[in-house]
MARNUGU-292017 format. One record per residue (C-alpha): residue in one letter; x, y, z. Coordinates in nm, 3 decimals. Layout:
BEGIN
residu  x  y  z
A  X  Y  Z .
...
***
This chain:
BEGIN
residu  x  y  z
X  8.120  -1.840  -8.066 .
X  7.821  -1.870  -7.849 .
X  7.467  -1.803  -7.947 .
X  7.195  -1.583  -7.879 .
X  6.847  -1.637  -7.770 .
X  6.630  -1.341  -7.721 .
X  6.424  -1.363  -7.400 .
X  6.067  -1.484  -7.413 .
X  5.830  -1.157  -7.416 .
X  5.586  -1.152  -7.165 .
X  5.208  -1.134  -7.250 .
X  5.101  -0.752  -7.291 .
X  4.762  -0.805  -7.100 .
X  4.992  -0.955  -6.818 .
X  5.202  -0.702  -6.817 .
X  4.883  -0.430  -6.798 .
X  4.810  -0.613  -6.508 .
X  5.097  -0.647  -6.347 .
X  5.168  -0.307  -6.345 .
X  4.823  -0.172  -6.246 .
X  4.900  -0.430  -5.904 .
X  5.197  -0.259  -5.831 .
X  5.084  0.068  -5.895 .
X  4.803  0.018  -5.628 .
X  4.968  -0.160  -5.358 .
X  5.192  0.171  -5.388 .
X  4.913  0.382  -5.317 .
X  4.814  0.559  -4.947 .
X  4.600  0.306  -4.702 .
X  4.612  0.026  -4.978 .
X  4.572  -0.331  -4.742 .
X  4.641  -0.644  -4.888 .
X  4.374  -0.931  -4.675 .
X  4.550  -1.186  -4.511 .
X  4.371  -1.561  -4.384 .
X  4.326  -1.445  -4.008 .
X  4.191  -1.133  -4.139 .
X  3.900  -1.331  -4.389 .
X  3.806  -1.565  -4.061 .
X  3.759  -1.253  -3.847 .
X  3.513  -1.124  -4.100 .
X  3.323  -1.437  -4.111 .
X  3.272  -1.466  -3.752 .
X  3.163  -1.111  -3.734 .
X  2.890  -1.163  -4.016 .
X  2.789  -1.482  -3.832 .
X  2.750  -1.286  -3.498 .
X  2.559  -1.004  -3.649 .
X  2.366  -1.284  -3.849 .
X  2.307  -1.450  -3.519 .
X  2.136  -1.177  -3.353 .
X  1.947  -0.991  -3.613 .
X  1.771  -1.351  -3.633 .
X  1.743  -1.324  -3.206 .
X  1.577  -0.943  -3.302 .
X  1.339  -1.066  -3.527 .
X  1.221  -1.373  -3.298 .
X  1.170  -1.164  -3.022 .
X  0.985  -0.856  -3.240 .
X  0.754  -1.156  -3.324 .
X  0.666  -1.239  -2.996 .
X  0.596  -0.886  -2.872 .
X  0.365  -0.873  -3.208 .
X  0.181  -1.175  -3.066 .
X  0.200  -1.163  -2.646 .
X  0.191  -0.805  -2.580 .
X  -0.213  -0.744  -2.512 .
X  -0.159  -1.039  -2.228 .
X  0.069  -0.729  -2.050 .
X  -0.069  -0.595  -1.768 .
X  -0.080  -0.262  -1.701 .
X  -0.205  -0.106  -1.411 .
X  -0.568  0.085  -1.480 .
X  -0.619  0.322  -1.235 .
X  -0.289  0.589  -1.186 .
X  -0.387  0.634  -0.815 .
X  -0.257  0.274  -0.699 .
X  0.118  0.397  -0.838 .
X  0.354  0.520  -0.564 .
X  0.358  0.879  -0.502 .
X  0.726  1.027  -0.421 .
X  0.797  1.137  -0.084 .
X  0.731  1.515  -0.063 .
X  0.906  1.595  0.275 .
X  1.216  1.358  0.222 .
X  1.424  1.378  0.590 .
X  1.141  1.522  0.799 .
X  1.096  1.176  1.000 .
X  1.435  1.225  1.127 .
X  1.328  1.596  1.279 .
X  1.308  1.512  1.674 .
X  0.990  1.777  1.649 .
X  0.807  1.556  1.410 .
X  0.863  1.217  1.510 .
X  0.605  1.204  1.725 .
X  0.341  1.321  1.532 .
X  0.053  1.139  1.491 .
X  -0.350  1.151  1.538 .
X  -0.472  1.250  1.868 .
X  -0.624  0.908  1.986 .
X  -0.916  0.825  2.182 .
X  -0.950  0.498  2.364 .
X  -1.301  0.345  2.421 .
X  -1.352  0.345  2.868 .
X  -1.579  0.080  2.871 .
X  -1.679  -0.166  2.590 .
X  -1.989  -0.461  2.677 .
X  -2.094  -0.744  2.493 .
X  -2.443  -0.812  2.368 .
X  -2.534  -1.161  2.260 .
X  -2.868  -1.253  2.021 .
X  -2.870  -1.546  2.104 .
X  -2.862  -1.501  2.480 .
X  -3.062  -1.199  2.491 .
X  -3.121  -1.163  2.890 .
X  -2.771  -1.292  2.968 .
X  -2.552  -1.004  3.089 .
X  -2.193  -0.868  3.016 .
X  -1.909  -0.730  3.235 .
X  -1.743  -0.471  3.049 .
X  -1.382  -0.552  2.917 .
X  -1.114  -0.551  2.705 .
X  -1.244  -0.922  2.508 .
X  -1.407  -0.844  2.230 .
X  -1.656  -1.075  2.022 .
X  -1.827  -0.991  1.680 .
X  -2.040  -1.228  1.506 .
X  -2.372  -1.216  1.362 .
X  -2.511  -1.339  1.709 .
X  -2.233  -1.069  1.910 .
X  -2.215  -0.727  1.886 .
X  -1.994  -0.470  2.068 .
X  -2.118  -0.159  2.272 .
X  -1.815  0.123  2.293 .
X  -1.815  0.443  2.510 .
X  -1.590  0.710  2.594 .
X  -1.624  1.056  2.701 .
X  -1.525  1.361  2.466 .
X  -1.403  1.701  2.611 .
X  -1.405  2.010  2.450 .
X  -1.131  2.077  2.176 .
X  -1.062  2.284  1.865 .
X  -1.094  1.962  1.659 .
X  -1.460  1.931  1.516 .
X  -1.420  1.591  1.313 .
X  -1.357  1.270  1.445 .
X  -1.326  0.927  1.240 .
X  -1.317  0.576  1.381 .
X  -1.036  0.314  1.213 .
X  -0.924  -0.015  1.293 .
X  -0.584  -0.047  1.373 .
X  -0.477  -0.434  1.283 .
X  -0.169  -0.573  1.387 .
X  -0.001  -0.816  1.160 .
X  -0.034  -1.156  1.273 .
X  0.340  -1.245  1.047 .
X  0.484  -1.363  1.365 .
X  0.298  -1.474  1.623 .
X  0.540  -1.622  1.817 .
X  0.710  -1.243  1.864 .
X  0.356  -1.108  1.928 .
X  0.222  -1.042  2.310 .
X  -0.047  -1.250  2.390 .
X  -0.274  -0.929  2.369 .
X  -0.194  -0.837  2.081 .
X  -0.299  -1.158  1.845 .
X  -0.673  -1.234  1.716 .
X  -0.851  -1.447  1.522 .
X  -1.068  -1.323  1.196 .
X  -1.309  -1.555  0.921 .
X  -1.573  -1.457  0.723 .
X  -1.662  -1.075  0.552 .
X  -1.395  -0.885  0.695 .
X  -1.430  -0.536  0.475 .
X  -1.758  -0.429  0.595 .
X  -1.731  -0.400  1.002 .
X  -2.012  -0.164  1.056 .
X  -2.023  0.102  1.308 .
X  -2.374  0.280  1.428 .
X  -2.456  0.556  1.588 .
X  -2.688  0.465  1.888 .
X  -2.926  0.621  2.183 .
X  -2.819  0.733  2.472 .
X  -2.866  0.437  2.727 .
X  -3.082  0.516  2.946 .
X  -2.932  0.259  3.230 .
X  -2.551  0.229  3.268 .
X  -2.399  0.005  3.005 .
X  -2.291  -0.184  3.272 .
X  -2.602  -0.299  3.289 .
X  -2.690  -0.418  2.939 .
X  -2.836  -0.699  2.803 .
X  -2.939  -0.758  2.421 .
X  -3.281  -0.669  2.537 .
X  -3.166  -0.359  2.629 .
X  -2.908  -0.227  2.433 .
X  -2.958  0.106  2.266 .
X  -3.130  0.196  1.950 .
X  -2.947  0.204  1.630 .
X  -3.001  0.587  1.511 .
X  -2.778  0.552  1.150 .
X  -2.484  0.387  1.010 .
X  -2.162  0.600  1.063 .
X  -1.996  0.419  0.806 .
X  -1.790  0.097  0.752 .
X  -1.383  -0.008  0.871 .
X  -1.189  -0.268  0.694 .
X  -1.016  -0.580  0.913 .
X  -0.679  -0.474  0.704 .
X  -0.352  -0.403  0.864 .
X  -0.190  -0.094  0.782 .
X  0.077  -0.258  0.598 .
X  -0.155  -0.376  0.342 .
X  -0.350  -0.059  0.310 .
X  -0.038  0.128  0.163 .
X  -0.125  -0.114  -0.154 .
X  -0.468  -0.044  -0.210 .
X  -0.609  0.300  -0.380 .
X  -0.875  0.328  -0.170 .
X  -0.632  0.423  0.137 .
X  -0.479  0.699  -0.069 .
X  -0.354  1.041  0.120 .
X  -0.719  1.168  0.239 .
X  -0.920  0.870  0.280 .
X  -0.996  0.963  0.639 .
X  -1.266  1.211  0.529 .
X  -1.442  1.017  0.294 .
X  -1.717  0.752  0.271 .
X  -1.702  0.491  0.420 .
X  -1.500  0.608  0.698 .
X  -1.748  0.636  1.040 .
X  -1.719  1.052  1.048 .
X  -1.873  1.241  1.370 .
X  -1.892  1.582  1.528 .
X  -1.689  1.659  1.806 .
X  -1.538  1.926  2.005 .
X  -1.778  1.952  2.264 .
X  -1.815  1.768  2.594 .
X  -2.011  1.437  2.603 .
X  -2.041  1.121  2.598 .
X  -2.071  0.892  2.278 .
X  -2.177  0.567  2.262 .
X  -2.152  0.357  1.926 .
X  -2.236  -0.008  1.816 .
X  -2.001  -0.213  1.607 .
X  -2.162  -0.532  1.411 .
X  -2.085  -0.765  1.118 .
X  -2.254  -0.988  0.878 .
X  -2.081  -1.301  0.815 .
X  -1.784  -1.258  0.973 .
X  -1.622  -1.395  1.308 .
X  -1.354  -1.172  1.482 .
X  -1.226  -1.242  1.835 .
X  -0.977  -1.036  2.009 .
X  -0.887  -0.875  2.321 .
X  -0.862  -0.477  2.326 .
X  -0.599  -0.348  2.561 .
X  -0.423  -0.035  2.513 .
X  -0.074  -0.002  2.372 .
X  0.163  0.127  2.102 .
X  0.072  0.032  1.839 .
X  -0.280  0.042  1.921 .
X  -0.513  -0.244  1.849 .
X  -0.838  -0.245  1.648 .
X  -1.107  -0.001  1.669 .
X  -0.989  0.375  1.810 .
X  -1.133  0.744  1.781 .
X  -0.932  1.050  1.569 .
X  -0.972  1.374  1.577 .
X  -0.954  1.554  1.265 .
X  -0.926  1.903  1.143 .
X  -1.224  2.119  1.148 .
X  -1.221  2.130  0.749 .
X  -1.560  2.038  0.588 .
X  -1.531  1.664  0.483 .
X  -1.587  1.789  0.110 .
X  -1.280  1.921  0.084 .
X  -1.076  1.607  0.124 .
X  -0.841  1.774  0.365 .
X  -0.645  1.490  0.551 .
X  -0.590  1.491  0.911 .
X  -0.391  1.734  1.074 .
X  -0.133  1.610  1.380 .
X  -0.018  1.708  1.678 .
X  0.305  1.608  1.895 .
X  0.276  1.419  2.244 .
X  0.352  1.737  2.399 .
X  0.151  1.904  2.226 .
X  -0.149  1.734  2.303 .
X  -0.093  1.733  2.644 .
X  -0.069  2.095  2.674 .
X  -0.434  2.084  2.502 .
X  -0.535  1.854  2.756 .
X  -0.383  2.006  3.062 .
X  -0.586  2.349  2.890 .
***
């Protein structure tokens, strides 16, 4: 007869726990964590580890670098948006531009050669020995306000450039001074540095800058036309203005000769708005202004 052997109870506590095991894994959305799933974790915690550390290094160095920053301290140098997007493109307005005056006869006076006379022409010579006599003739027109600029052609390529169009520049170039002078009471033809006209006033200053340049500097912001120190006149009338333009410690050598784009020192006509008001130029088209003319 064979013999019985009852089975070996299990321990309650175990049993408690084994249960309780079951009883979740049998539950809704219960996951049991594999190996691949534990070494995905890690690598996430190092990553996120990795660049809160990157965060804080960089925070630090904003703490310590950012009053070295520069910032730009006047709001006028930032570009303004185009406000008439397209119109370029209008065949009306393509054309448009200041009505231009060039100089008829421009002479040379020399300090240092006082009696020695100049034919008029197109080379032009200013130094603190040479200075340059300009005159033109102004007819009668419904502009009252004229300006004188310098027109400066970038010198970037010079081997693309027409021999008249290339110069030479040292020295003070900011401050090229333009006067307002008597009458002469000989032709100008005829001028020496003994001479030469009377200085009456100072019409204001023009800047050896090319126009490129200008568009980065506030001081050539819409409107700068009609204020100090552009060289402003009345106009609108006939007659016949003569001028004198001289530097101080500078050297500028080129040879004026009329062409698109102009070269160096020309003659606008503005609106007939008060300077005050900081209107800027109006234009006119080519045909325009020859229908003025022909008038």
């Amino acid at each position: 007869m064979g013999s019985y052997e009852p089975m070996k109870r299990r321990d309650l506590k175990e049993d408690v726990e084994h249960v309780d095991t079951l009883t979740e894994s049998l539950l809704p959305g219960y996951y049991i964590p594999t190996k691949a799933t534990k070494a995905i974790s890690k690598w996430i915690h190092s990553i996120a580890l990795l660049l809160s550390t990157v965060l804080m290094i960089c925070s630090f160095y904003l703490v310590f670098h950012a009053p070295s920053i520069v910032w730009p301290h006047d709001v006028r140098g930032l570009r303004k948006p185009d406000q008439y997007p397209g119109l370029n493109f209008v065949p009306k307005y393509t054309k448009k531009g200041p009505a231009t005056i060039f100089p008829s006869k421009i002479v040379r006076a020399n300090k240092a050669s006082p009696d020695t006379f100049y034919a008029p022409g197109a080379h032009v010579v200013l130094s603190d020995n040479d200075s340059m006599f300009y005159q033109w003739p102004m007819k009668p027109s419904i502009f009252k306000l004229c300006i004188i600029e310098a027109w400066v052609t970038p010198q970037d390529h010079l081997e693309l450039l027409p021999p008249n169009k290339t110069w030479t520049a040292s020295g003070n170039l900011s401050e090229i001074q333009i006067w307002n002078v008597t009458s002469p009471a000989a032709p100008i033809e005829s001028m020496s540095w003994n001479t030469r006209p009377e200085r009456i006033s100072l019409l204001g200053t023009v800047a050896w800058i090319t126009h490129a340049d200008r568009l980065h500097l506030p001081e050539f912001e819409d409107g700068w036309q009609l204020k100090p120190p552009t060289p402003r006149f009345e106009c609108g009338y006939r007659t016949v203005n003569t001028i004198e333009v001289a530097c101080e410690g500078c050297n500028i050598e080129f040879n004026q000769v009329f062409s698109e784009p102009p070269l160096v020192t020309i003659v606008d006509k503005a609106s007939a708005a008060h300077p005050s008001k900081g209107k800027a130029i109006e234009y006119e088209t080519d045909d325009e202004r020859d229908e003025r003319d022909v008038e």
